[in-house]
Every structure is written in structure tokens, then in C-alpha cells.
C-alpha positions as CSV (number, residue, x, y, z in Angstrom):
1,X,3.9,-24.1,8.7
2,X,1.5,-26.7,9.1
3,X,0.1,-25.5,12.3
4,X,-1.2,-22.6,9.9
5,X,-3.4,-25.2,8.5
6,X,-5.0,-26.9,11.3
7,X,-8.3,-24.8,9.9
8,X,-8.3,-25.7,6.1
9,X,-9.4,-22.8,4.0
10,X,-12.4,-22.9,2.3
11,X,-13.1,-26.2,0.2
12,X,-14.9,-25.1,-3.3
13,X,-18.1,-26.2,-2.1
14,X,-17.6,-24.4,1.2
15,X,-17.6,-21.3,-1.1
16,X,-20.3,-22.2,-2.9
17,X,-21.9,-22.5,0.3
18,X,-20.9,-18.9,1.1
19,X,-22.6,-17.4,-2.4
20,X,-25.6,-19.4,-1.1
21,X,-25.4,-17.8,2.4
22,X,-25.2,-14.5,0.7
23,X,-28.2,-14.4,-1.5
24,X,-30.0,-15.4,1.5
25,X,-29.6,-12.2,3.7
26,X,-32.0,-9.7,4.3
27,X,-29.7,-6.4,3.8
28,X,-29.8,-3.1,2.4
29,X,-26.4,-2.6,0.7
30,X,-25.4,1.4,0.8
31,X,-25.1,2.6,-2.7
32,X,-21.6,3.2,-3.9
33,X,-21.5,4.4,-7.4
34,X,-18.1,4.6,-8.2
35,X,-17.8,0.9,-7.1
36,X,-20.2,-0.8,-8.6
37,X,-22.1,-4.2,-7.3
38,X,-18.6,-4.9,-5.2
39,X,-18.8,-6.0,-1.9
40,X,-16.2,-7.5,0.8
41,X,-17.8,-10.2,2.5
42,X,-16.1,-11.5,6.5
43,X,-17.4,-15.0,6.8
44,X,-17.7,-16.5,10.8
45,X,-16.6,-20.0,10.9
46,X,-17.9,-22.5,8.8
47,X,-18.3,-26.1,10.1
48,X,-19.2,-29.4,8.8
49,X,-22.4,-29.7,11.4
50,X,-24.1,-27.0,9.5
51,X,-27.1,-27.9,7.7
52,X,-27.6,-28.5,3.6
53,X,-28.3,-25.9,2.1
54,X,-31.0,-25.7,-1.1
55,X,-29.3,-25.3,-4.1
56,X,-29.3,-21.9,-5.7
57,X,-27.5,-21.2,-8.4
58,X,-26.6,-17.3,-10.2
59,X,-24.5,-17.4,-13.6
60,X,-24.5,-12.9,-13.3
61,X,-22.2,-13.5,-9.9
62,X,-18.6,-14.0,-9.1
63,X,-16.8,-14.7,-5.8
64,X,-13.3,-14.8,-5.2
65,X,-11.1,-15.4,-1.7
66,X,-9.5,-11.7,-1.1
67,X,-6.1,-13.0,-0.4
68,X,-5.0,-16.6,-1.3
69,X,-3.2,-17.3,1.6
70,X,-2.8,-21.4,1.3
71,X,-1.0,-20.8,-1.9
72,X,1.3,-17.6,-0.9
73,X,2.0,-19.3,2.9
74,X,3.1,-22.5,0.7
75,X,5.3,-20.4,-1.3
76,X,6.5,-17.8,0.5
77,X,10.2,-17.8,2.8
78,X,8.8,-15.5,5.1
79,X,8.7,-17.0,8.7
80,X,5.6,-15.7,10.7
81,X,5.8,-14.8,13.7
82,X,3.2,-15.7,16.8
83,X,0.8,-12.6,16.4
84,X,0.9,-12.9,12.2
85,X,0.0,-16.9,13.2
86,X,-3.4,-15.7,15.0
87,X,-4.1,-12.9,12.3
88,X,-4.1,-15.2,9.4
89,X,-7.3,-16.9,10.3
90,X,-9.0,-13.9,10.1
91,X,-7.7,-12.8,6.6
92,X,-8.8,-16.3,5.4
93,X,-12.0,-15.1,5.5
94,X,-12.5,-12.5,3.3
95,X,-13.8,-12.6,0.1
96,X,-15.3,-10.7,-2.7
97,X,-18.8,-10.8,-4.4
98,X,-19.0,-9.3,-7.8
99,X,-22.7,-8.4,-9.0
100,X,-23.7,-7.5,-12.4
101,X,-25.2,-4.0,-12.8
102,X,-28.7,-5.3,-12.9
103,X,-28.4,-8.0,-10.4
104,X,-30.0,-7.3,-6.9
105,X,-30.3,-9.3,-3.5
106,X,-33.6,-10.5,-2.6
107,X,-34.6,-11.7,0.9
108,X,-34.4,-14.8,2.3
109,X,-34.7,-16.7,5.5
110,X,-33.0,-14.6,8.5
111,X,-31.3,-17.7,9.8
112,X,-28.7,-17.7,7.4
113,X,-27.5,-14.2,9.0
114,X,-25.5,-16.1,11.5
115,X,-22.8,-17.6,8.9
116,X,-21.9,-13.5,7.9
117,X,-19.8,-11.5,9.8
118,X,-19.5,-8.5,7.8
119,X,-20.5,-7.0,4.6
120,X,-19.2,-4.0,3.2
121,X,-19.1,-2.2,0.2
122,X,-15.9,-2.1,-1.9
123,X,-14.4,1.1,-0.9
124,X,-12.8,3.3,-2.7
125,X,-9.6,5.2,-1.7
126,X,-8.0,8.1,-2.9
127,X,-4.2,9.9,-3.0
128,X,-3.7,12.6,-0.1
129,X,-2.1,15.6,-2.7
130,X,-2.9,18.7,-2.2
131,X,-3.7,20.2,-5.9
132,X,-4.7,23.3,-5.4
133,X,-2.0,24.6,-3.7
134,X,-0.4,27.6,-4.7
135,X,2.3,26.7,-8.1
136,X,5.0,28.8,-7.2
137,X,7.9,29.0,-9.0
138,X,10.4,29.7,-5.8
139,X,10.4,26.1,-4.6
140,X,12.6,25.5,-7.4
141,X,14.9,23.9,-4.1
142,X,15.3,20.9,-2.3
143,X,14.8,23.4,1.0
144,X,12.8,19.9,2.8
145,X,16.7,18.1,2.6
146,X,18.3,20.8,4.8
147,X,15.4,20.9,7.3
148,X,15.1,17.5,8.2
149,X,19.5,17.7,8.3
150,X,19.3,15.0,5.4
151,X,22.8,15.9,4.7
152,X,24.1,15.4,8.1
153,X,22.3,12.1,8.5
154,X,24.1,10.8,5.0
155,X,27.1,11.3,6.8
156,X,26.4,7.6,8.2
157,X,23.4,6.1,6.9
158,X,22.1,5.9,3.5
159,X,19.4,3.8,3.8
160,X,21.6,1.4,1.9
161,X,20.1,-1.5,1.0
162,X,16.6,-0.9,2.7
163,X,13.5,-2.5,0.5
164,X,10.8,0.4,0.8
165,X,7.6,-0.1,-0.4
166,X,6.0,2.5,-2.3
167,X,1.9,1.7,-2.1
168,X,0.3,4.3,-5.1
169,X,-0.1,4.7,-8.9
170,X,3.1,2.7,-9.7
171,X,6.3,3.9,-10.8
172,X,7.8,5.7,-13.8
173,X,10.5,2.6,-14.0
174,X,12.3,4.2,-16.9
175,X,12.9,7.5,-15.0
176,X,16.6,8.4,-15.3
177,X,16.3,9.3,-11.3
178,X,14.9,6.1,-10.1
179,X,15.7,3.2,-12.6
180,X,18.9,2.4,-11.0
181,X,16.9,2.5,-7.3
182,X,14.6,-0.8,-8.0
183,X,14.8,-3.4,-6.3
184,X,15.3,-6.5,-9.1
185,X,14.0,-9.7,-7.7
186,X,17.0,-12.0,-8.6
187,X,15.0,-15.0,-9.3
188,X,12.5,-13.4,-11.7
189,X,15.0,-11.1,-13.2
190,X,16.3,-14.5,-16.2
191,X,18.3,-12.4,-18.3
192,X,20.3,-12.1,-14.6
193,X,21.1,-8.1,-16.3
194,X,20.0,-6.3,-12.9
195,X,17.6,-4.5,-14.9
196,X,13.3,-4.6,-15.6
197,X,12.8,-5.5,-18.9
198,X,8.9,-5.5,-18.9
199,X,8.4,-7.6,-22.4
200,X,8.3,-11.3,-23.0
201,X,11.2,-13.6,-22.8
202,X,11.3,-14.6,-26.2
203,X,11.3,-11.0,-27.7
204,X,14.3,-8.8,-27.9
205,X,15.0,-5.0,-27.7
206,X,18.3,-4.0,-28.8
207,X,20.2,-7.2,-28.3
208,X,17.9,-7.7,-24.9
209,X,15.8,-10.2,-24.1
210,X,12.8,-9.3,-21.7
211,X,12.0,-10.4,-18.1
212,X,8.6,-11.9,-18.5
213,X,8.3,-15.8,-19.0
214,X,5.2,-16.1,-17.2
215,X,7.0,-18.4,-14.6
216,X,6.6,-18.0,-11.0
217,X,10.6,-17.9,-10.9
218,X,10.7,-17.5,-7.0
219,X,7.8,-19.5,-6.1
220,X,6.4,-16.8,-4.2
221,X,2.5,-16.8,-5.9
222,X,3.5,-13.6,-8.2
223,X,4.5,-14.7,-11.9
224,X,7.1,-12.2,-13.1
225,X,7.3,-10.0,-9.8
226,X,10.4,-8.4,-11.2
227,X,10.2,-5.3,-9.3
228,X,7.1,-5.4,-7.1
229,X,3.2,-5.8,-8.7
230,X,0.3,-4.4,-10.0
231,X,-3.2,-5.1,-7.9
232,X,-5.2,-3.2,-9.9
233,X,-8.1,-5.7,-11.2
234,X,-11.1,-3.7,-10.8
235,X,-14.8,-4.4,-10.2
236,X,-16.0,-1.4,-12.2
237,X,-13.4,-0.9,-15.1
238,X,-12.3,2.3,-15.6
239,X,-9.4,4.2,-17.7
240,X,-5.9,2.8,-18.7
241,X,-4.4,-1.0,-16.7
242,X,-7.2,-1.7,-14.5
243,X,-8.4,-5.1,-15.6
244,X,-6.1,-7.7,-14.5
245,X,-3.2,-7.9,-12.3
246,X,0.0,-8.7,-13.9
247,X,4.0,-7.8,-13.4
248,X,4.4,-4.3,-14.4
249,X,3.4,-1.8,-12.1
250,X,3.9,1.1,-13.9
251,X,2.4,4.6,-13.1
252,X,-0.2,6.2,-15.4
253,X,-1.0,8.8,-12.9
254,X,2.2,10.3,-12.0
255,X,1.6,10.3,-7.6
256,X,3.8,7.6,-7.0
257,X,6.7,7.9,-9.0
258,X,6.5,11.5,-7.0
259,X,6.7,9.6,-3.7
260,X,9.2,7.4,-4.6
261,X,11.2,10.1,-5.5
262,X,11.3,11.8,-2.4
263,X,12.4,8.3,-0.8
264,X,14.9,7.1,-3.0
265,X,16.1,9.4,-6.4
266,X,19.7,8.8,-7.1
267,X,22.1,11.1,-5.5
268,X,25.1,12.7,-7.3
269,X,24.4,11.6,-10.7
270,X,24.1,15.5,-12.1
271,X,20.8,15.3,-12.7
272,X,17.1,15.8,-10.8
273,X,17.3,15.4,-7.6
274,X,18.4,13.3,-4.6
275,X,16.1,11.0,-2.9
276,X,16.9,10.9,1.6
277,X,17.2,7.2,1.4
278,X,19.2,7.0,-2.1
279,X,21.0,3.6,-1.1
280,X,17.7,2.2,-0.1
281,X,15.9,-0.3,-2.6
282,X,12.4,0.7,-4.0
283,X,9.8,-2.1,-4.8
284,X,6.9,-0.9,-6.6
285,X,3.0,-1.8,-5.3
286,X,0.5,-0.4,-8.1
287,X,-3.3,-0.5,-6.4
288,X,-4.4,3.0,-7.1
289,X,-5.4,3.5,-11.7
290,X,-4.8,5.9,-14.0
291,X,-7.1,8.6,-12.0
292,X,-5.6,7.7,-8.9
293,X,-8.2,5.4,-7.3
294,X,-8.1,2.2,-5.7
295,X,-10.7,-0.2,-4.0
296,X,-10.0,-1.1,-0.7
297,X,-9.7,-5.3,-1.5
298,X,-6.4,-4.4,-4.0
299,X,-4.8,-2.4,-1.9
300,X,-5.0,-5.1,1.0
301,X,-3.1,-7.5,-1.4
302,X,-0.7,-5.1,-1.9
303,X,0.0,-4.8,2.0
304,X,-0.2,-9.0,2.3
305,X,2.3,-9.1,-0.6
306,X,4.5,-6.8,1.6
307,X,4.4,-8.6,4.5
308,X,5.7,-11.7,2.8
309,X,8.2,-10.8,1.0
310,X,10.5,-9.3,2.8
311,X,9.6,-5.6,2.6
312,X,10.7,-3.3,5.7
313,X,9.1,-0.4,5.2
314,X,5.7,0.6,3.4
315,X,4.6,3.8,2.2
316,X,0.9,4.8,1.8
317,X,0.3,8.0,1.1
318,X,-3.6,7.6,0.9
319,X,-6.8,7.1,2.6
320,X,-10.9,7.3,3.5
321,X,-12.8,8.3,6.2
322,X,-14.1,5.3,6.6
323,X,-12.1,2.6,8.4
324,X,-12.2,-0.7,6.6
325,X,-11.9,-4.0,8.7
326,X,-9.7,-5.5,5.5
327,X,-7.2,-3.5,5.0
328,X,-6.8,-2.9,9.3
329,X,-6.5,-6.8,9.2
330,X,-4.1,-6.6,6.8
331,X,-2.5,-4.1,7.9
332,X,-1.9,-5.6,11.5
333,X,-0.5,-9.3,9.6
334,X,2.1,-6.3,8.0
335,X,3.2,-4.8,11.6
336,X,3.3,-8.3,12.9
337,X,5.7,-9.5,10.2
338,X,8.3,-6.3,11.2
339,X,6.9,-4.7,8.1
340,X,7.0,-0.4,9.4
341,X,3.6,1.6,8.2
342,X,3.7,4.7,7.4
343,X,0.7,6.9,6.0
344,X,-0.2,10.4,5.2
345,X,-2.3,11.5,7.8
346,X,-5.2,13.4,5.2
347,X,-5.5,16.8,3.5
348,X,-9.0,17.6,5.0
349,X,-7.3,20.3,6.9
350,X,-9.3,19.3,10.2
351,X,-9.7,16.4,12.7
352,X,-11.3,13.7,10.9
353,X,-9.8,10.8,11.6
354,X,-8.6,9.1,8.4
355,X,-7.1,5.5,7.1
356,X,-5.3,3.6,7.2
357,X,-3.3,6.6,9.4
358,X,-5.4,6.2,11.8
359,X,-5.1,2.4,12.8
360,X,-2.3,2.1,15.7
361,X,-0.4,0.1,13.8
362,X,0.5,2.8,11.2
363,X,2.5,6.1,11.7
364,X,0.6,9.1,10.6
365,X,2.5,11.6,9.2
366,X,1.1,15.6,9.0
367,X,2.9,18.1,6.7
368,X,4.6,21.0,7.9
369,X,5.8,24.3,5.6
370,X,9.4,25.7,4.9
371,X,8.4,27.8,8.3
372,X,7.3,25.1,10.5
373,X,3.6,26.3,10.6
374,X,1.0,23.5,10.1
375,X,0.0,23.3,6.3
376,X,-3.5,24.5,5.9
377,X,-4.5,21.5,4.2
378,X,-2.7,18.9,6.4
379,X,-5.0,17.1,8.9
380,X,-4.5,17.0,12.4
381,X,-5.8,15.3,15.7
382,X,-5.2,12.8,18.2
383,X,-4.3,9.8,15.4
384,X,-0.7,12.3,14.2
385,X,2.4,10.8,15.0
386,X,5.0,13.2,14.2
387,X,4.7,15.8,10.9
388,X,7.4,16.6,7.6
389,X,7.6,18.8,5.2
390,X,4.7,18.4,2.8
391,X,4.6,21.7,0.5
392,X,6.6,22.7,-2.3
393,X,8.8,19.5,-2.7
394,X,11.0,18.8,-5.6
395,X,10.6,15.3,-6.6
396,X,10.2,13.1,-9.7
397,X,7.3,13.2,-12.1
398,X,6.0,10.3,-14.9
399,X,8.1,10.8,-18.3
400,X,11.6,11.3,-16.9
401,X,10.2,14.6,-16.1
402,X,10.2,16.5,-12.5
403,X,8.0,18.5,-10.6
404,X,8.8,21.4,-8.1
405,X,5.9,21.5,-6.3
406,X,4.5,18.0,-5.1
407,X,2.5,19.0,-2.0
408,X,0.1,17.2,0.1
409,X,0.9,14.8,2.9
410,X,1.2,12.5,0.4
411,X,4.5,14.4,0.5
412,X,5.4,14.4,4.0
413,X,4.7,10.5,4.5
414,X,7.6,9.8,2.3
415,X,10.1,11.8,4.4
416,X,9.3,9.4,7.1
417,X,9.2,6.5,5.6
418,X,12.9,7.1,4.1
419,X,14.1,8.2,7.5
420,X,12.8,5.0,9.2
421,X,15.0,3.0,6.5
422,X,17.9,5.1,7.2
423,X,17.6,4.0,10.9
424,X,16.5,0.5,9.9
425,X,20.3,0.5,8.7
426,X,21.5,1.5,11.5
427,X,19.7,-1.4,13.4
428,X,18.2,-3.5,11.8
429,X,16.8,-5.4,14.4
430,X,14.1,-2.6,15.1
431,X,11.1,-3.3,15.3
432,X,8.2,-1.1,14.2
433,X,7.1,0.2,18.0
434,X,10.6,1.3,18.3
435,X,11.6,2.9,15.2
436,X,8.0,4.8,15.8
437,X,9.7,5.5,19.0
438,X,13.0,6.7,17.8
439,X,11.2,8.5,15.2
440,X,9.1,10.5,17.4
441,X,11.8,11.2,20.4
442,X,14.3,12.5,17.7
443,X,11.6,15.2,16.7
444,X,12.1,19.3,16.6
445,X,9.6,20.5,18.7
446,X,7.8,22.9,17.3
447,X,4.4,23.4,18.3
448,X,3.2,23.6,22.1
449,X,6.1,21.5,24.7
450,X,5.8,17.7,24.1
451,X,3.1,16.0,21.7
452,X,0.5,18.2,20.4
453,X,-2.5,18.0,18.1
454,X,-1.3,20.1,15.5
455,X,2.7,18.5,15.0
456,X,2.5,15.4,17.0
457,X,5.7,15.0,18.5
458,X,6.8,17.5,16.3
459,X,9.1,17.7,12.6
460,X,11.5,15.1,11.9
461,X,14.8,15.9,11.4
């Protein structure tokens, strides 16, 4: 991978030079509350012929590379392809600035402009669910299973062995429903038991020694990565594991344990319910806290994480109005390493665009009721791909618990994203524009003949 290299990333006084660059721009930053002073910075290319700059130093500041490619490209077995190659330079150049509360940017000279490409605030996401939809006791059924023809499709594939990213709040990893459906990372997993036993090492639990030993066991750039990460190391703290990132991504919210569920619950083990892809293999990417938030930088390490180690399918059942360049740029390194993107298309119940379902590289998903209608909430427009059932959907909830009623296409994306493993083990040598293709050719159409605004190319089944 040397050719990777042939640009060296930023040098520590190169990004000292950057925080100098910064406090020298005249700019009015927009005022995000819920974010904080958190901004992601695109540099343009630094070279050595530019000229000293004065020193100017600022104790209340912190700046950090978004993604720390030189290490995880070291580390990681994944072979990039050509297109990933050429993407790479651009996610080099992120970073992001940290200001304290009662820190603010004062002007300097306007030449320094040139060395900034972008500057934007830290956005922050949210889940697509639908809360106030009706509660309604009569959903007590799995009726989504028998309308897609889940049980015909089982018949053949299983989505057996399939890693499926799941992009949320986490996962209840203790569910009875999905702790047999992780995905255990061999080389991290040192008590070799198939299991996540999220304590140290050199503690035991009933004759059990735990997973953690703070050794990068895989050499991949994630310590402990038993069964996926947490991302969540907010600018602006706020309730529950948001400060640091660490190995257990575990869901204080309760959305993506719901997700997973629909993708990959065990099947014929008398209890809950059955997941579409139960042979598939669920790896667990926590961005969003405890109220189901996430900034924008997080869940773009998430999707980089993805694309290096070896996940096929990823699942994000969130988004913003706003486009944001890092999280496009990581999500095209994702479709360029295989990896097949799949996001709820938005529960704004009109045709305002939303992302990351709305970047060509992901497949937006719309939800569709027991009836075929379009769900009032569900967004629609020229960015849907094809639609699933998104109301009313038995699935798995946090504490072992389940929930009849999951709505949202946060819902529907999940019903996709299984199906596209299932066909993934079929053929695995599909890449995403072609199981997008299959996906949307083997469609019920139900809306006006051939694609259409409300359906896309219709409900998958």
C-alpha cells in the first residue's frame, strides 16, 4: 500500500499549521446549539513552498484528524480497490476543531482563506422512528415476514454467514434473540469462548474471564473490537457513554437493538421473534447516545471502520437535511470497498431530500403499510430506491424485552438491508450497483407501472 502514501499525511507541525490557518479566517460560523464550538474542517493541499507562518498559540482549542487513516491502512487486511485509492486523499483531510464555550474566532488576514476548503459545523443526526404512530395492539404479528415471502426466500438462503452492519444506538448484546447472532472477532475474542464478555481480562464472572485486555488483538487500529465499536466521543457531552470511544457498543436508547432485530433475531428458538437474515452475522457500530443523537464526524468513523473490515452490508437508519461532505466522502470509500448502503429514506412525510439516503451511493428505503399504501410519515421523491414495510413491526427492544410496534423507516431500511445479505449469499461476488439492481427489478409493483415517486420501484418481496 505504499502508493497510498506517496502524499504523507499531515506531519504535527503541518497540523499545527492548520490551527494557525484557522484562527486566521474571516468567517461567520452558523450557530448550532446542540453542538457546541465543533466544527469539521476540509483542508486543500498543503505544500512545503508555503510561507512561515507567525506563531499563534490557543491552550482552550483542540484539533484532531477525523479518521486516522495512516494507522488503520497500516493495519488493516482490507485490499482497496482503484476508486477507494483516489477517495482516500480526500478523507485525509478532514479534521476536527474543538472550541471552548467562550472561545470565538477573530479575523485575520484574508490570504490565509486559500489553505481551507471547507468549514462546517458538527452536525447532528437523528434516528428516522416514527413515535407517534398509532400503538395498536393488533400488530401483535410478524405480518412484514409473509409480505416480503421471507418464508419462501428461507427456503434457500439464509443470509448465512453475512456480516451486516447495524449503524445506530448500539445493541442490547445480552438479548436472548440476538446474542447468539454477533459476529465475535476471533482475534480479539482471548478466552476463544465465541462469546462478548465486555469486562477486563483479568476479572472473572462465573468461572469466565472477560474479553477486554486493551490489546489491539487483530491489529486493525480498534483495541478490544470484539463485536463491532462505539464512536460516540462527543464535543458537547451529554447523557449516559458519550465521552470516549471504547469496545462495547451497547445500546442505551433501545433503536438499534430494534433494527437489528428485524435483520437478524434467531429463528426457531421458541422465543421472540425471527430476524429475515437469521444466519447472517451482526457487528455492532454505536455513533448515535443515549437520546439517539450523533454528530456527523462519529458516525463517518463508523462507516470508514466498515469499509475496512470486512463488513458487506451497512444499515443506517438515520439522517439530516443537510448533506454533509464527510460522511458522503466516507460514504463513497464504503461503496468503493463492496461495502452495500442502505438508509431509511426520512419520516418528514414529503419530498425533502434527506441523508445519507440521498447520496447515489446509498439505497433509500421508504416504508410501506400492511396494505401497500405509502406510510403517511414515510418520505418520498426522486432520491427512493424501492420501499418495505415500516409500520407495526415486531422486533427486539433493550432489556431482553420486545416491542410490537417499531415503525418508522428506520423499520423498512432493515428489511432491505437483510434481503441484500440474503442475496449476497447467493453471490457473493455482487457488487453494490447490482444487488441495488436485483433489489429493485425483483420489486411488487405497487404504485403507478414502473418507478414512481411514492414506492420507487416498488415493495420488496
Amino acid at each position: 500500500m505504499n502508493d497510498l502514501h506517496s502524499k504523507p499525511l499531515l506531519t504535527l507541525h503541518r497540523v499545527t499549521l492548520l490551527l494557525l490557518i484557522f484562527f486566521s479566517i474571516t468567517y461567520t460560523f452558523p450557530v448550532m446549539a446542540q453542538t457546541g464550538h465543533s466544527y469539521i474542517i476540509k483542508i486543500k493541499e498543503l505544500t512545503s513552498k508555503q510561507p512561515t507562518l507567525p506563531h499563534l498559540a490557543n491552550s482552550k482549542s483542540s484539533l484532531k484528524q477525523a479518521f486516522p487513516l495512516s494507522q488503520l491502512l497500516h493495519k488493516s487486511p482490507a485490499t482497496l480497490s482503484n476508486s477507494a485509492k483516489k477517495i482516500i486523499n480526500d478523507l485525509q483531510k478532514y479534521y476536527v476543531l474543538t472550541l471552548d464555550n467562550d472561545e470565538n474566532v477573530g479575523e485575520r488576514t484574508a490570504f490565509l482563506k486559500k489553505n481551507i476548503e471547507s468549514i462546517e459545523p458538527n452536525r447532528i443526526f437523528h434516528l428516522d422512528k416514527a413515535e407517534t404512530y398509532p400503538n395498536d395492539s393488533l400488530f401483535d404479528s410478524q405480518w412484514n415476514l409473509k409480505r416480503i415471502g421471507a418464508d419462501k426466500a428461507w427456503k434457500t438462503v439464509t443470509g448465512n454467514g453475512i456480516k451486516v452492519g447495524v449503524l445506530d444506538t448500539g445493541t442490547d448484546f445480552f438479548h436472548p434473540d440476538l446474542v447468539n447472532q454477533l459476529w465475535i472477532n476471533s482475534k480479539e475474542d482471548i478466552n476463544h469462548n465465541g462469546k462478548f464478555e465486555a469486562w477486563s481480562s483479568s476479572e472473572t464472572r462465573d468461572g469466565v474471564t472477560g474479553d477486554l485486555d486493551g490489546i489491539d488483538g487483530d491489529e486493525n487500529g480498534y483495541i478490544d473490537d470484539v463485536i463491532g465499536y462505539d464512536f460516540v466521543d462527543q464535543s458537547l457531552l451529554n447523557i449516559g457513554d458519550a465521552e470516549v470511544r471504547d469496545p462495547i457498543p451497547f445500546d442505551e436508547q433501545g433503536h438499534g437493538t430494534s433494527v437489528a432485530g428485524i435483520i437478524c433475531a434467531s429463528q426457531n428458538n421458541t422465543i421472540g421473534v425471527a430476524g429475515i437474515a437469521y444466519n447472517s452475522k451482526l457487528i455492532t457500530l454505536r455513533a448515535f447516545d443515549a437520546t439517539g443523537n450523533a454528530e456527523e464526524d462519529d458516525i463517518s468513523a463508523a462507516i470508514i471502520y466498515a469499509a475496512l473490515n470486512g463488513i458487506q452490508v451497512l444499515n443506517m437508519s438515520f439522517g439530516d437535511v443537510i448533506s454533509s461532505p464527510i460522511t458522503h466522502d466516507a460514504c463513497r470509500f464504503a461503496d468503493a470497498m463492496g461495502v452495500v448502503l442502505i438508509a431509511s429514506a426520512g419520516n418528514d412525510g414529503s419530498t425533502l431530500r434527506r441523508f445519507p439516503a440521498s447520496y447515489p451511493e446509498v439505497i433509500a428505503v421508504a416504508a410501506t403499510t400492511a396494505i401497500d399504501a405509502r406510510a403517511s410519515f414515510s418520505s418520498y421523491g426522486s432520491h427512493i430506491a424501492l420501499s418495505a414495510p415500516g409500520v407495526g413491526i415486531p422486533t427486539t427492544a433493550i432489556g431482553g424485552k420486545y416491542k410490537l410496534n417499531f415503525q418508522g423507516t428506520s423499520a423498512s431500511a432493515p428489511h432491505v438491508a437483510a434481503a441484500a445479505a440474503m442475496l449476497l449469499e447467493a453471490n457473493s461476488n455482487l457488487n453494490p450497483v447490482e444487488i441495488r439492481g436485483v433489489l429493485q427489478a425483483s420489486c411488487d409493483d405497487v404504485g403507478p407501472k414502473g418507478w414512481d415517486t411514492d414506492f420507487g420501484s416498488g415493495v420488496r418481496s
